[in-house]
Residue frames as a rotation matrix with the C-alpha (Angstrom) as fourth column:
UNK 1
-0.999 -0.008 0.050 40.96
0.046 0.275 0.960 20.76
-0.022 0.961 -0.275 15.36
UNK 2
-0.348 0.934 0.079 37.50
-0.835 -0.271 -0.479 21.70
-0.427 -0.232 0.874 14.33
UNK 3
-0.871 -0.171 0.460 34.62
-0.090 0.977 0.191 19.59
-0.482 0.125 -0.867 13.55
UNK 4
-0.655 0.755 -0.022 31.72
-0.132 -0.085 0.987 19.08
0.744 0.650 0.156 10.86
UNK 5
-0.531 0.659 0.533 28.61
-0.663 0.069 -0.746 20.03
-0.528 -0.749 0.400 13.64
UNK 6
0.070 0.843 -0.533 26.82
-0.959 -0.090 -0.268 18.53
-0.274 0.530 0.803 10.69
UNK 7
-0.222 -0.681 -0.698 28.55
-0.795 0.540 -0.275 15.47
0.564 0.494 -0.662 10.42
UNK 8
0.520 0.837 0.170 26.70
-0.668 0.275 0.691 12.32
0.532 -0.473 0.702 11.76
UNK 9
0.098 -0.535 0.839 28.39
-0.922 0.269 0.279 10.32
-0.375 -0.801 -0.466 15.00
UNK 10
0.523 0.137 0.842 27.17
0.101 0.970 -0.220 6.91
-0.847 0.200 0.493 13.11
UNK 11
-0.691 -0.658 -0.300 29.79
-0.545 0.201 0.814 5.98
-0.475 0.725 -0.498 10.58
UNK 12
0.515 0.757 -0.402 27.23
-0.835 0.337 -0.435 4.62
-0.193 0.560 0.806 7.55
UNK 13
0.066 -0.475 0.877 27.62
0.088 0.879 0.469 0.83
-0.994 0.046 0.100 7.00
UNK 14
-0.926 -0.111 -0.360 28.95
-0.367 0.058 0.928 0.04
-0.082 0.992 -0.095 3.12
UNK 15
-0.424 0.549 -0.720 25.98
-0.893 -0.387 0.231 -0.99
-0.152 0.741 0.655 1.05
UNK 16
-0.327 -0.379 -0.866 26.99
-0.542 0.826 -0.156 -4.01
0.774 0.418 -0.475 0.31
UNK 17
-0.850 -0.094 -0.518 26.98
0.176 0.876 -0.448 -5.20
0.496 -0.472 -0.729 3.41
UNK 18
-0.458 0.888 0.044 23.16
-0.800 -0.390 -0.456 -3.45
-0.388 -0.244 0.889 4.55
UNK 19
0.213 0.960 0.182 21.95
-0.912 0.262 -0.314 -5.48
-0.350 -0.099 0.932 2.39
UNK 20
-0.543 -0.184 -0.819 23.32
-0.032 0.980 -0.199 -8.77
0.839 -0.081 -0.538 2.83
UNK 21
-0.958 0.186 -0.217 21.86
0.286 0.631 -0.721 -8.38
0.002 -0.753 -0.658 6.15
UNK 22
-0.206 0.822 -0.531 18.85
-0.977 -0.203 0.065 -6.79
-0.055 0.532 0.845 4.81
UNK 23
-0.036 0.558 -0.829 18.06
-0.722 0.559 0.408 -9.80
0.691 0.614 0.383 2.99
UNK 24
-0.399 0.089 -0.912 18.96
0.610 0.769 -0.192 -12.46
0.684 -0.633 -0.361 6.19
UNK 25
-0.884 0.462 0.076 17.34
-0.214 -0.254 -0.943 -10.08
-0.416 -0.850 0.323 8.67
UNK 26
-0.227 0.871 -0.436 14.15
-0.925 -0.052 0.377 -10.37
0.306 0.489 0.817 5.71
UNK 27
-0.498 -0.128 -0.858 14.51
-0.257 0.966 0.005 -14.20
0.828 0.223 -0.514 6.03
UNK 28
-0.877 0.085 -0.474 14.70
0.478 0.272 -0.835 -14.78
0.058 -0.959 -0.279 9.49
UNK 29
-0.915 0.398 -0.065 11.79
-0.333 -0.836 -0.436 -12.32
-0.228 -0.377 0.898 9.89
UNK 30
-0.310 0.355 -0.882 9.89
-0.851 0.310 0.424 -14.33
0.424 0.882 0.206 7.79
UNK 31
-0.215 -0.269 -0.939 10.67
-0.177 0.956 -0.233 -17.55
0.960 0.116 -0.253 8.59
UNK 32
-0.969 -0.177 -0.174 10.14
0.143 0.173 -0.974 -16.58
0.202 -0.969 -0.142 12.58
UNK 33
-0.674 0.696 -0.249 6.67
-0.676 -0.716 -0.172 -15.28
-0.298 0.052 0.953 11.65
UNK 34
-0.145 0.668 -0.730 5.75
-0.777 0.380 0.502 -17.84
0.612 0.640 0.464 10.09
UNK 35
-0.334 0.140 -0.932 6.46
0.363 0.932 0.010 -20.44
0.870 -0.335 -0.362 13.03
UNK 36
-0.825 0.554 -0.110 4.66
-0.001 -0.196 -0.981 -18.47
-0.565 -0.809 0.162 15.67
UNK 37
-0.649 0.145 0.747 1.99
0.751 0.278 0.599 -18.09
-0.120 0.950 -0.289 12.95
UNK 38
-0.047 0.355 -0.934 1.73
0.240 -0.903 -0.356 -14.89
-0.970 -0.240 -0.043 12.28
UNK 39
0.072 0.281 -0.957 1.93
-0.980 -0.156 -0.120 -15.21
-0.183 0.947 0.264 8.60
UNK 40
-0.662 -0.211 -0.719 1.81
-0.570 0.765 0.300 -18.53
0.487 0.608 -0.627 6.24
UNK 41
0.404 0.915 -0.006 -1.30
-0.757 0.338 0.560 -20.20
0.514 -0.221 0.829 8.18
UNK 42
0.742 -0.110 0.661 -0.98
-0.435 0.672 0.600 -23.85
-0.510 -0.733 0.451 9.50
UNK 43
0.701 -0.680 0.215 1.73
0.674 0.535 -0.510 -24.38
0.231 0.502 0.833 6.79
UNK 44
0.605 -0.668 0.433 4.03
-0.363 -0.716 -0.597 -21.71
0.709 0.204 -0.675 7.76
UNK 45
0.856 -0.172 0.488 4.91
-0.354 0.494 0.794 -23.84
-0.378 -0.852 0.362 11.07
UNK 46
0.483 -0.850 0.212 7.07
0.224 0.353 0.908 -25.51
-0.847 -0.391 0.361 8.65
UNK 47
0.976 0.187 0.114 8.42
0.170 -0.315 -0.934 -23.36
-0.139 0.931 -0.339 6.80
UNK 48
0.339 -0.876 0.343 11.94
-0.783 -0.060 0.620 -23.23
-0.522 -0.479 -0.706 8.66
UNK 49
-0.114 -0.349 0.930 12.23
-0.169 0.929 0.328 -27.31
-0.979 -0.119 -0.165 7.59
UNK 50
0.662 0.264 0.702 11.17
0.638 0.293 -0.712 -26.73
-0.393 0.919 0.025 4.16
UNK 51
0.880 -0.416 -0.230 13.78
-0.466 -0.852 -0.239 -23.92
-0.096 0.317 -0.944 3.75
UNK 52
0.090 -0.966 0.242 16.49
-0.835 0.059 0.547 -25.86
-0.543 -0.251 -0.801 5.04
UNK 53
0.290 0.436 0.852 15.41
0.226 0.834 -0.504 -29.03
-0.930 0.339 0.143 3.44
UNK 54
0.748 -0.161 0.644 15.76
0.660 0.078 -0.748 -27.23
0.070 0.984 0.165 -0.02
UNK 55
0.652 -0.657 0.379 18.79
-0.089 -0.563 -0.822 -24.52
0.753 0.502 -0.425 0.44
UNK 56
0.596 -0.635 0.492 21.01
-0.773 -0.288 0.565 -26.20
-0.217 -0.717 -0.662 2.86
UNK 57
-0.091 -0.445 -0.891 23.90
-0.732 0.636 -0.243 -28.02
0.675 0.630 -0.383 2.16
UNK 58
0.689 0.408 0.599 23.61
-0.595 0.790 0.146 -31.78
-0.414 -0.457 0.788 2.82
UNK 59
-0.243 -0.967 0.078 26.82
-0.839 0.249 0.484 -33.85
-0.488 0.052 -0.872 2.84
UNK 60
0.106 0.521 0.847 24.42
0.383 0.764 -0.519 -37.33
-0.918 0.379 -0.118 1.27
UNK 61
0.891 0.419 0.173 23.46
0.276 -0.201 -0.940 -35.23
-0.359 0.886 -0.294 -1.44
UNK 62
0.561 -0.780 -0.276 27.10
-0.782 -0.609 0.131 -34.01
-0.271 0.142 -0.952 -1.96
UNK 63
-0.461 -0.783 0.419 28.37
-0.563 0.622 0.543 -37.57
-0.686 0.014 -0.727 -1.88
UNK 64
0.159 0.119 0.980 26.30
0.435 0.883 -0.177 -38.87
-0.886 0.455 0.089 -4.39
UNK 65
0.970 0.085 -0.228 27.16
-0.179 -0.385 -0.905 -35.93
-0.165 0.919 -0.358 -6.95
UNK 66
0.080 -0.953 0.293 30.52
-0.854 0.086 0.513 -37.11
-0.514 -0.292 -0.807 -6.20
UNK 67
-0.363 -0.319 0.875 30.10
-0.190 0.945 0.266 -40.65
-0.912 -0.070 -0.404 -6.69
UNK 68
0.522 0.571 0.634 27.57
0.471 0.426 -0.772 -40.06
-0.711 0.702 -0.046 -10.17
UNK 69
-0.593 -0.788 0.167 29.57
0.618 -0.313 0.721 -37.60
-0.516 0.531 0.672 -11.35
UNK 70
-0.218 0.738 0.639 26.67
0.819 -0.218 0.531 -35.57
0.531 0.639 -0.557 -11.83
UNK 71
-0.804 -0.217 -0.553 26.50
0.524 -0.698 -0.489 -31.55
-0.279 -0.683 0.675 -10.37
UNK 72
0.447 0.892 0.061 22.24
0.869 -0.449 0.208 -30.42
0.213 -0.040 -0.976 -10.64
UNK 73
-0.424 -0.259 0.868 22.52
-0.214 -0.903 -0.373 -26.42
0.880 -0.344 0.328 -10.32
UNK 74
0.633 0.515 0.578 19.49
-0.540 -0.242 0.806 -26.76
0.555 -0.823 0.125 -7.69
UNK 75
0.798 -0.496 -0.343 22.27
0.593 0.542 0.596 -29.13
-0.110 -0.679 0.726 -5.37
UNK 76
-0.235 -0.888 0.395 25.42
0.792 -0.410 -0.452 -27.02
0.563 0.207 0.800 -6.99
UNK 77
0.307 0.504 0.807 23.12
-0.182 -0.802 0.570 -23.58
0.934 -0.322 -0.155 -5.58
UNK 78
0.899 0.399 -0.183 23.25
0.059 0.304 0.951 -25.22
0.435 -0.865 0.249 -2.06
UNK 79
0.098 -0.894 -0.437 26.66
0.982 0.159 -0.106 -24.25
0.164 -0.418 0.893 -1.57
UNK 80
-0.836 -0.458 0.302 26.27
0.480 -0.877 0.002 -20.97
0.264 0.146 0.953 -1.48
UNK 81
-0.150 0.986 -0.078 22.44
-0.093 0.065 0.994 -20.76
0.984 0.156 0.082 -0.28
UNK 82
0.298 0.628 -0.719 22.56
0.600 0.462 0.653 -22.38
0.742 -0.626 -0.239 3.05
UNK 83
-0.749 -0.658 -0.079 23.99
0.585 -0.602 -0.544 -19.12
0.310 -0.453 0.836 4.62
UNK 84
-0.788 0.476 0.391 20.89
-0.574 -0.798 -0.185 -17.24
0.224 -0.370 0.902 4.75
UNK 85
-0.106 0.419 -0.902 19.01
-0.175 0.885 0.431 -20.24
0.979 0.203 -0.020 6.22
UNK 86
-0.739 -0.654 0.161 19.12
-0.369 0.193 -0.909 -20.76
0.564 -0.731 -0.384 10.19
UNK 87
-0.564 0.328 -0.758 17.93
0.357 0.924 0.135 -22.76
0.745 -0.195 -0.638 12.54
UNK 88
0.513 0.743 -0.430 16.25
0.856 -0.400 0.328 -20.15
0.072 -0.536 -0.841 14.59
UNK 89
0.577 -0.187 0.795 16.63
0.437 -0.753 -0.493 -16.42
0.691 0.632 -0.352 14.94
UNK 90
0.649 -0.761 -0.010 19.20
-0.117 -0.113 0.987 -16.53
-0.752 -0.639 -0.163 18.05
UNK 91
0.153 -0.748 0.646 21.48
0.750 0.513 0.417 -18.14
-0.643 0.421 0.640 15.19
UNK 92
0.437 0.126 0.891 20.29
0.819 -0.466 -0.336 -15.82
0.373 0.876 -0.306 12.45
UNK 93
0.984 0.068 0.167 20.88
0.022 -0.964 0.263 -12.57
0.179 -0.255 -0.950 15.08
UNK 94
0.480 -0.866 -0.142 24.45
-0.331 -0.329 0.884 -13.24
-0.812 -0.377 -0.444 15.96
UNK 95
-0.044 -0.515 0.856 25.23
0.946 0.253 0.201 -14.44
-0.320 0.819 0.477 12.18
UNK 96
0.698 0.321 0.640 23.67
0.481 -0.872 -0.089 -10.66
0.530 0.370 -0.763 11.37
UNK 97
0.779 -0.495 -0.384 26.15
-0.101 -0.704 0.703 -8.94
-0.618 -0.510 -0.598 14.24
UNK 98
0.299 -0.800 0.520 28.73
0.421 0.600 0.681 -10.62
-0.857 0.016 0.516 13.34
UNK 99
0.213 0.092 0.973 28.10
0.957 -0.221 -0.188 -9.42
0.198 0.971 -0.136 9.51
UNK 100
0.912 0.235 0.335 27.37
0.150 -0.954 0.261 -5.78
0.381 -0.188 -0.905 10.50
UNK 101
0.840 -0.507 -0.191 30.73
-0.087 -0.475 0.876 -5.54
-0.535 -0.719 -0.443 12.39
UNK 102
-0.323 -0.794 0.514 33.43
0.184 0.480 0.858 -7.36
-0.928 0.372 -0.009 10.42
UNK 103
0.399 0.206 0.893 31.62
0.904 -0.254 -0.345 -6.94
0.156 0.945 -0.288 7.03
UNK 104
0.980 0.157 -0.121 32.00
0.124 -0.962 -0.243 -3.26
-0.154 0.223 -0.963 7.62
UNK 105
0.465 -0.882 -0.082 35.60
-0.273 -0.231 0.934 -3.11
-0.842 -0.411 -0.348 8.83
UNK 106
-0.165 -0.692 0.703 36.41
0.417 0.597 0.686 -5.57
-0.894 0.406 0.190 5.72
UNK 107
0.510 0.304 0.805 34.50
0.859 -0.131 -0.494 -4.09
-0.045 0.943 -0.329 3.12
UNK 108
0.999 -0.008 0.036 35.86
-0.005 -0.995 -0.101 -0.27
0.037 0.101 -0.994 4.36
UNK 109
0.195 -0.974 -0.120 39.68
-0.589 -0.213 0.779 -1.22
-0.784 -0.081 -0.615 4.15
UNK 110
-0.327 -0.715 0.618 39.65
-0.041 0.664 0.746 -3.76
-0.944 0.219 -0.247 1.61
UNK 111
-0.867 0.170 -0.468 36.76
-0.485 -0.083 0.870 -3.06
0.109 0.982 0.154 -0.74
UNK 112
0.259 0.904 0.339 33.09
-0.874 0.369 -0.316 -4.47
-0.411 -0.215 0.886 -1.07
UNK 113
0.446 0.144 -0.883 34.12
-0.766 0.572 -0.294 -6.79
0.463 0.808 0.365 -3.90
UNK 114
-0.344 -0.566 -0.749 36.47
-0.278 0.824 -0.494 -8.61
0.897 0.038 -0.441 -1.74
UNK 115
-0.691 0.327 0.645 34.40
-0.639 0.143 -0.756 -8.23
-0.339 -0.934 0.110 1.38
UNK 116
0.449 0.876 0.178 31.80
-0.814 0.483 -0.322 -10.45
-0.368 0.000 0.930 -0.62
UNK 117
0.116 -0.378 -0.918 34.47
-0.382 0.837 -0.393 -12.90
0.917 0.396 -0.047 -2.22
UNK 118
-0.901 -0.412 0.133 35.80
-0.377 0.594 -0.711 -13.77
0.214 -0.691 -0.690 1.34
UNK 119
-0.297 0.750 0.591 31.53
-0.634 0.308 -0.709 -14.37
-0.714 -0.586 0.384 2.76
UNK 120
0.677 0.677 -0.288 30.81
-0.714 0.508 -0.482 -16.62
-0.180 0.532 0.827 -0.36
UNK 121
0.113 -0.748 -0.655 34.44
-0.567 0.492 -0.660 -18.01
0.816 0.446 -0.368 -0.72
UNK 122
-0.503 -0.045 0.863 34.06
-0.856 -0.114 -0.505 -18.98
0.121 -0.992 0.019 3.16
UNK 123
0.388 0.849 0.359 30.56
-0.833 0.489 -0.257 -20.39
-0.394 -0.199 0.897 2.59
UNK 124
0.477 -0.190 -0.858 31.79
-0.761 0.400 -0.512 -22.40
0.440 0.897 0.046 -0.44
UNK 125
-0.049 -0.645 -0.763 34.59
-0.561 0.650 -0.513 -23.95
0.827 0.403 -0.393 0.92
UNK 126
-0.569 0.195 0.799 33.37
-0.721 0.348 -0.599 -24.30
-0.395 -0.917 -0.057 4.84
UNK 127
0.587 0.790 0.176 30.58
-0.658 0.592 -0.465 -26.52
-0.472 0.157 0.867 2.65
UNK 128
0.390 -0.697 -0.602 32.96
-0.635 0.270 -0.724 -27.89
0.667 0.664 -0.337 0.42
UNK 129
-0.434 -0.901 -0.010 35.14
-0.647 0.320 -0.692 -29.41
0.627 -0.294 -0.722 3.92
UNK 130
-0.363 0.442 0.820 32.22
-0.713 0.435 -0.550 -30.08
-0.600 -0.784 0.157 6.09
UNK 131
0.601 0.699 -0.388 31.07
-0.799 0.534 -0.277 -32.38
0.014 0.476 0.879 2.90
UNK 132
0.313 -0.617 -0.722 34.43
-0.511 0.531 -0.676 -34.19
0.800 0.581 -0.149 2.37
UNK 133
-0.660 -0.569 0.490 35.64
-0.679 0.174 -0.713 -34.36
0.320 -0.804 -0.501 6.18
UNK 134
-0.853 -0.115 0.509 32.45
-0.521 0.252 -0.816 -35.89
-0.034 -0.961 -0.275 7.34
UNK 135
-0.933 0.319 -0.165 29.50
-0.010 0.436 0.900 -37.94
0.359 0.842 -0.404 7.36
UNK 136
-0.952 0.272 -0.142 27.36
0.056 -0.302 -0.952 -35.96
-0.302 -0.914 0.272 9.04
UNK 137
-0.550 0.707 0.445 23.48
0.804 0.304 0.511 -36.12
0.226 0.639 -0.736 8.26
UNK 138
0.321 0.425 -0.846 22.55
0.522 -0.825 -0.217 -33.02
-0.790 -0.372 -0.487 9.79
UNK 139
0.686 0.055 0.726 22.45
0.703 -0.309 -0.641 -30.42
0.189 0.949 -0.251 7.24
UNK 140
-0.410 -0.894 -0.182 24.44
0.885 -0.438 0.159 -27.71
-0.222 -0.096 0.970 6.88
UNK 141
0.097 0.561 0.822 22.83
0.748 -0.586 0.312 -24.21
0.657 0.585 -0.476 7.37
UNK 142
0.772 0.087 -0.630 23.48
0.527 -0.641 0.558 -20.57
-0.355 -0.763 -0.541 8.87
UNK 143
0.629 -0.709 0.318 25.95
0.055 -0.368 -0.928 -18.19
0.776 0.601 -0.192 7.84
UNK 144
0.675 -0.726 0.127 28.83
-0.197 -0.011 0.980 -18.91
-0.711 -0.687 -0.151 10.67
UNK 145
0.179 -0.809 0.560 30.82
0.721 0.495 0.485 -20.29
-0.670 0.317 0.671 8.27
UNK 146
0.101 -0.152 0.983 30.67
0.871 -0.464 -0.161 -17.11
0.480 0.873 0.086 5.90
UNK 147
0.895 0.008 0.445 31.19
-0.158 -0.929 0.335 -14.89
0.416 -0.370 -0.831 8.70
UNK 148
0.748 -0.656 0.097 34.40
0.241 0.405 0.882 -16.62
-0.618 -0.637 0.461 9.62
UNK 149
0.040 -0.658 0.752 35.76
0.995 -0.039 -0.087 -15.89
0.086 0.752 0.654 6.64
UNK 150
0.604 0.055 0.795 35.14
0.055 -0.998 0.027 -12.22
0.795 0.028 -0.606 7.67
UNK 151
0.993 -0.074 0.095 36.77
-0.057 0.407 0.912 -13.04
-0.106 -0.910 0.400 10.64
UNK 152
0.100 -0.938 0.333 39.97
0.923 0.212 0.321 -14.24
-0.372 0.275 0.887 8.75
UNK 153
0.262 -0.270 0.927 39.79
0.659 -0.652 -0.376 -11.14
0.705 0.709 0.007 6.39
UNK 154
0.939 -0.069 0.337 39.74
-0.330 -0.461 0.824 -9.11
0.099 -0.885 -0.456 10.16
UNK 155
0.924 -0.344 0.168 42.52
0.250 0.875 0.415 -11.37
-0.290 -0.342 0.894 11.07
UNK 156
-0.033 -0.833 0.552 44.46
0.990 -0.101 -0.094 -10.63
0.135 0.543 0.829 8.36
UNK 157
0.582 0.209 0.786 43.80
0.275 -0.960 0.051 -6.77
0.765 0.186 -0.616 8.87
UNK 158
0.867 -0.269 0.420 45.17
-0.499 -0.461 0.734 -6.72
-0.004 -0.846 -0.534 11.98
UNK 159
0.578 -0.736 0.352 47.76
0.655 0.676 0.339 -9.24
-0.487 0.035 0.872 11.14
UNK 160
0.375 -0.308 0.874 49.34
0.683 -0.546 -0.486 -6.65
0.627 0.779 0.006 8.71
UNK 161
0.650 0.254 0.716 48.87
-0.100 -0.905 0.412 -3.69
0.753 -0.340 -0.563 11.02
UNK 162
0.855 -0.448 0.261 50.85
-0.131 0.301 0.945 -5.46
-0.502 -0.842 0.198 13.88
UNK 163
0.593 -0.585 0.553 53.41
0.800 0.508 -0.320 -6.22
-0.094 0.632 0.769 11.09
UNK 164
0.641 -0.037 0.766 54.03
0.378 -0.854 -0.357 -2.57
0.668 0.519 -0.534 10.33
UNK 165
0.555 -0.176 0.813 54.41
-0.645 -0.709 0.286 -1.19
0.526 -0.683 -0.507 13.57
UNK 166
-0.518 -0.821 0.240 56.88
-0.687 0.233 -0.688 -4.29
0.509 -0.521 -0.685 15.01
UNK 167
-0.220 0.259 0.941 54.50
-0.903 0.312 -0.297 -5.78
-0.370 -0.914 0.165 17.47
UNK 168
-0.731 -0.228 0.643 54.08
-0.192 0.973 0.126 -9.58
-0.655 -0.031 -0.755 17.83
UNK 169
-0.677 0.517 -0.524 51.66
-0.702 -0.239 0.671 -10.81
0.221 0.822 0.525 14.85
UNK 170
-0.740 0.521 -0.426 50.12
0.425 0.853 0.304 -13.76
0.522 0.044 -0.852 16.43
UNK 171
-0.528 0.699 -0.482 47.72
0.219 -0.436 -0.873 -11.21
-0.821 -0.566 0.077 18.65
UNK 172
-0.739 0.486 -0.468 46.04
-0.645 -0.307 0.700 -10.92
0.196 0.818 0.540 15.12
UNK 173
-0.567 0.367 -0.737 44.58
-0.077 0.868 0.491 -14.71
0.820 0.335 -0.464 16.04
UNK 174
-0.982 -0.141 0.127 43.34
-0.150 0.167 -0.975 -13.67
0.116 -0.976 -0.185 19.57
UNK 175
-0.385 0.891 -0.242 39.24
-0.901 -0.419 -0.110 -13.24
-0.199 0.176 0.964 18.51
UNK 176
0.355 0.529 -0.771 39.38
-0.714 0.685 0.141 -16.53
0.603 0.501 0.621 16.61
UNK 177
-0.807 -0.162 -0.567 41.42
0.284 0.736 -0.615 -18.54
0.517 -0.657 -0.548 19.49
UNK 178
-0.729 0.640 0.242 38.49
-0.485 -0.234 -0.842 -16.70
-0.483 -0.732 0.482 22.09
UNK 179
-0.189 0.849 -0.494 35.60
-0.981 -0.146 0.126 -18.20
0.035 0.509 0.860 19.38
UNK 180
-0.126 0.028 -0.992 36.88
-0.243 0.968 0.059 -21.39
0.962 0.248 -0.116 18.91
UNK 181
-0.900 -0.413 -0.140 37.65
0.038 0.244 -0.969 -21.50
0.435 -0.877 -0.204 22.76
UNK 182
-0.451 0.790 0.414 34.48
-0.723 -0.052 -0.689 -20.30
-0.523 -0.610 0.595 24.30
UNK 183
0.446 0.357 -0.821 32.47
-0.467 0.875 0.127 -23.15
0.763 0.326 0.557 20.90
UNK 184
-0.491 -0.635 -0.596 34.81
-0.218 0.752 -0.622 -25.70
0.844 -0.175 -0.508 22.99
UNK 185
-0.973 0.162 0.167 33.33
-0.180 -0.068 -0.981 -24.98
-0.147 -0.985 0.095 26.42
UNK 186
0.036 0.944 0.328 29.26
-0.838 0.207 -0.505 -25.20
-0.545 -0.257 0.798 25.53
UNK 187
-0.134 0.096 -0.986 30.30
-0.572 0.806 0.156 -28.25
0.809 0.585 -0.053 22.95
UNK 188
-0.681 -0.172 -0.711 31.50
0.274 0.842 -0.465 -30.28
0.679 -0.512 -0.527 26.28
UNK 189
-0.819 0.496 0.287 28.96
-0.554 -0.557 -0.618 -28.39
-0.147 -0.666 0.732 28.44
UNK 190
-0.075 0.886 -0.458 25.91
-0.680 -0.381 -0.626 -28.55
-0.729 0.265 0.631 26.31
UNK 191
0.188 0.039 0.981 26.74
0.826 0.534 -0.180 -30.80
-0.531 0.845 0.068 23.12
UNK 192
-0.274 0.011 -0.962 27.47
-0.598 -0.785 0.161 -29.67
-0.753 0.619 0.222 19.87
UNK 193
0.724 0.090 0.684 27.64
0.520 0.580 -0.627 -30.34
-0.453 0.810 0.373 16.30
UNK 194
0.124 -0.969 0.213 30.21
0.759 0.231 0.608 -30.67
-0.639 0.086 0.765 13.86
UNK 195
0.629 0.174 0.758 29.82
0.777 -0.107 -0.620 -27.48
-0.027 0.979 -0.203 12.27
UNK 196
0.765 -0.584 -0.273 32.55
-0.487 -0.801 0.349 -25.78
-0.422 -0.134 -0.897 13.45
UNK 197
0.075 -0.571 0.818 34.37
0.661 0.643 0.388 -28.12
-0.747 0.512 0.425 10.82
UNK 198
0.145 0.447 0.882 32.63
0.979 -0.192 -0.063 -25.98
0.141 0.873 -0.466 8.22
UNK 199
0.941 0.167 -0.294 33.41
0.335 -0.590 0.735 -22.91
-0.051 -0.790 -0.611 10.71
UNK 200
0.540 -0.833 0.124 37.11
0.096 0.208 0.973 -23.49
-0.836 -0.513 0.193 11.10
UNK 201
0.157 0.049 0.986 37.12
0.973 0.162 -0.163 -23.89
-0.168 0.986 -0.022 6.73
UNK 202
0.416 0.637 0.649 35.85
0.876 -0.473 -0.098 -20.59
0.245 0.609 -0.754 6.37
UNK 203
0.890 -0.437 -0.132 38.33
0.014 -0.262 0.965 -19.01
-0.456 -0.861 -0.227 8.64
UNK 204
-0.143 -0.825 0.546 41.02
0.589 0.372 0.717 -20.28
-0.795 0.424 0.433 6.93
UNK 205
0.009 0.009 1.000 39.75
0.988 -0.155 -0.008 -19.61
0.155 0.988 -0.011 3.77
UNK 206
0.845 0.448 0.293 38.84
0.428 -0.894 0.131 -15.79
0.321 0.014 -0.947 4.38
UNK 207
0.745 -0.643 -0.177 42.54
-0.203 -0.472 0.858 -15.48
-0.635 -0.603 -0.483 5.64
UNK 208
-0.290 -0.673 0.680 44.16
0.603 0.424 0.676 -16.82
-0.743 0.606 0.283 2.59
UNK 209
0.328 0.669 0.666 41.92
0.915 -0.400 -0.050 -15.21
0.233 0.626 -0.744 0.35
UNK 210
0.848 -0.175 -0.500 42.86
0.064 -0.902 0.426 -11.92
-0.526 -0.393 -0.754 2.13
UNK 211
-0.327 -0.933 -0.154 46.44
0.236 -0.238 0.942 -12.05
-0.915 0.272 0.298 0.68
UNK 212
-0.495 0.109 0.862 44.60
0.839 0.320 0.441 -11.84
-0.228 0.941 -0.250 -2.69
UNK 213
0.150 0.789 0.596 41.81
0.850 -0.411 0.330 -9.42
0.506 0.457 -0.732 -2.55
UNK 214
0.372 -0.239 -0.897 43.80
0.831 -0.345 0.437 -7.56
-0.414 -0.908 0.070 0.42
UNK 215
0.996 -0.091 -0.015 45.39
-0.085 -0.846 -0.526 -4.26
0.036 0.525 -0.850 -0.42
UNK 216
0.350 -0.792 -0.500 48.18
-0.905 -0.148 -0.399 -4.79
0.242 0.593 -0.769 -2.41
UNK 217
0.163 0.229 0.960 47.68
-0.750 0.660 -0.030 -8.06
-0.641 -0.715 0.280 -1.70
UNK 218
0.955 -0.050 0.293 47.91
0.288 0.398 -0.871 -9.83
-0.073 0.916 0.394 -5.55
UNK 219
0.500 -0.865 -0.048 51.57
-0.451 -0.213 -0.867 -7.85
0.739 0.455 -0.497 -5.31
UNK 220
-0.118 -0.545 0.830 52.71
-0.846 0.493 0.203 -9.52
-0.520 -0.678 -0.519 -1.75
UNK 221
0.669 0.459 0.585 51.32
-0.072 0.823 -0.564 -12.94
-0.740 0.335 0.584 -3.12
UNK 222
0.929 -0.370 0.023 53.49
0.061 0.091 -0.994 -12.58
0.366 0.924 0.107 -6.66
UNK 223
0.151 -0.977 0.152 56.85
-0.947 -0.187 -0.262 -11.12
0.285 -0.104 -0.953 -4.51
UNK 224
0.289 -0.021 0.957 56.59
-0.626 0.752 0.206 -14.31
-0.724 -0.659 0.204 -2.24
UNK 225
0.981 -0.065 0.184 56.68
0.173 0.729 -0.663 -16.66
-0.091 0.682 0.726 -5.69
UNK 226
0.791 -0.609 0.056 59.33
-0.427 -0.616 -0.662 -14.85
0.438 0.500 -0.748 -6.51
UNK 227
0.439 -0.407 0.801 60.92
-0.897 -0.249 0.365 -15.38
0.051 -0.879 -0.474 -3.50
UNK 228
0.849 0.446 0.282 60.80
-0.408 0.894 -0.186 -19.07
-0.335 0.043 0.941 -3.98
């Protein structure tokens, strides 16, 4: 079988996802510059703590729009904000792989539109659980939780595929048992923190969500009622 000589070896990433990480590779780039100070003078030092400070989600500030019954955009924003936020650019660089690999795969089989519902529906609700489950004063910030939901939407790709062809379907879950597993080992190692609450959310969610935005996914979802 012949091949296009002209035809480049790099498969182009979707759009979509370039520039999501476009815009968190801008951040971080920023934001790492600015605490070695190379840009922002003797205020740029903290410019990391003033980022998170205003676009990360905080479970306080969540429980008192709860309790006033009162939903500010600038606090409502902060669900969906504190993804491109991170506590340093080790976090930011493997929230960017992580994008770049799984974004692609999800956006090229399922669609950009649903490759960005699953990374905001992810964020949303990983904030959303890590507010209700706990009372945790650390903020909430990084996009792990909106790359889990890519994760699930993976998940569910391969969960299908194994479906087709016969073969057992739980090997769909082997990536996210190896994540959660290897988080387990430096938690008791090293410490953690409880954001693999917010982690675990987004996971979920991006695999449920898949039955929806999935191909032919709104018609498996309607037979199942049916089924009922």
């Amino acid at each position: 079988m012949s091949q296009d000589p002209d035809a480049s070896p790099v498969h182009p990433l979707p759009p979509l996802v370039t520039a999501l990480a476009l815009v968190l590779t801008g951040i971080e780039v920023a934001l790492s510059a600015a605490a070695r100070g190379f840009i922002g003078g003797a205020d740029g030092i903290g410019w990391r703590q003033a980022a998170i400070e205003r676009y990360g989600f905080f479970g306080q500030v969540f429980d008192l729009m709860l309790e006033r019954g009162s939903w500010p955009l600038e606090h409502v924003a902060r669900f969906v904000t504190y993804p491109f936020v991170h506590y340093g650019f080790t976090h930011a660089l493997f929230v960017i792989v992580f994008l770049l690999a799984l974004g692609k795969m999800v956006a090229e089989r399922m669609g950009p539109g649903a490759m960005l519902t699953l990374f905001f529906g992810s964020a949303f609700s990983g904030a959303l659980v890590y507010g209700l489950a706990l009372d945790d004063p650390l903020p909430l910030a990084g996009g792990f939780p909106a790359v889990y939901g890519l994760i699930g939407g993976f998940t569910y790709i391969l969960w299908v595929s194994l479906g087709a062809v016969g073969a057992p379907q739980w090997r769909a879950f082997t990536l996210i048992g190896f994540l959660l597993g290897i988080q387990l080992v430096f938690g008791v190692l090293f410490g953690g923190t409880n954001e693999w609450v917010a982690e675990v959310s987004g996971f979920a969610t991006g695999f449920a969500l898949s039955f929806l935005v999935g191909p032919g996914g709104w018609r498996r979802a309607v037979q199942a009622l049916r089924r009922r």
